[in-house]
C-alpha positions in Angstrom: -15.5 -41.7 -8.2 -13.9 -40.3 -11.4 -14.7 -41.7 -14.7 -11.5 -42.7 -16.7 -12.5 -40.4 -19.3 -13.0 -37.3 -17.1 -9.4 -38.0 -16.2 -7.6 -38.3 -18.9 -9.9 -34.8 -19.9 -8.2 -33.3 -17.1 -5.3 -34.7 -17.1 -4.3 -33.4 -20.6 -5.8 -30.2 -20.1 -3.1 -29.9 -17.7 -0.4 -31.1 -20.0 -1.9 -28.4 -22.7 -1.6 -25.6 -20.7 1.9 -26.0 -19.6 2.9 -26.2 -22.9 1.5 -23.0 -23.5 4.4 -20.0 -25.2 4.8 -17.4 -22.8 2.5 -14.1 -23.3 -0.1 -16.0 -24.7 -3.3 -17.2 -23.4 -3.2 -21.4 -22.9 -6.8 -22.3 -24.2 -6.8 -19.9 -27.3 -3.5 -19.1 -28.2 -4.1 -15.1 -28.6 -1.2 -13.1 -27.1 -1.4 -11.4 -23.9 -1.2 -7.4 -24.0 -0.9 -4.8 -21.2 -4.7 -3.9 -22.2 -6.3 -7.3 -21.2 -8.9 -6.8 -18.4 -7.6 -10.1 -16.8 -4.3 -8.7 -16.0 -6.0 -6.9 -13.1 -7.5 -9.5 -11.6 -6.2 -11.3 -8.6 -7.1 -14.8 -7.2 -9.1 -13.0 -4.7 -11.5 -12.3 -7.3 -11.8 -15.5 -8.6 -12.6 -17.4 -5.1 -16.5 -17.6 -4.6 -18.1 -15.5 -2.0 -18.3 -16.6 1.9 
């Protein structure tokens, strides 16, 4: 069962990151650029191994 406080962690972690400015990164703020590593990742490379 999840604790009310895990929750409301989640939920507004959620909340924050759709409020995020476009071309910039939702947890830190910085502003995406064509250089960042991530942009060539996929959600392929994100899913654990089977």
């Amino acid at each position: 069962m999840i604790r009310p406080f895990q929750f409301a962690a989640a939920f507004l972690l959620v909340l924050l990151a759709g409020c995020a400015e476009p071309d910039h990164y939702p947890v830190s703020g910085q502003e995406c650029s064509e250089g960042d590593p991530v942009q060539d990742l996929s959600a392929s490379d994100c899913s654990p191994p089977t």
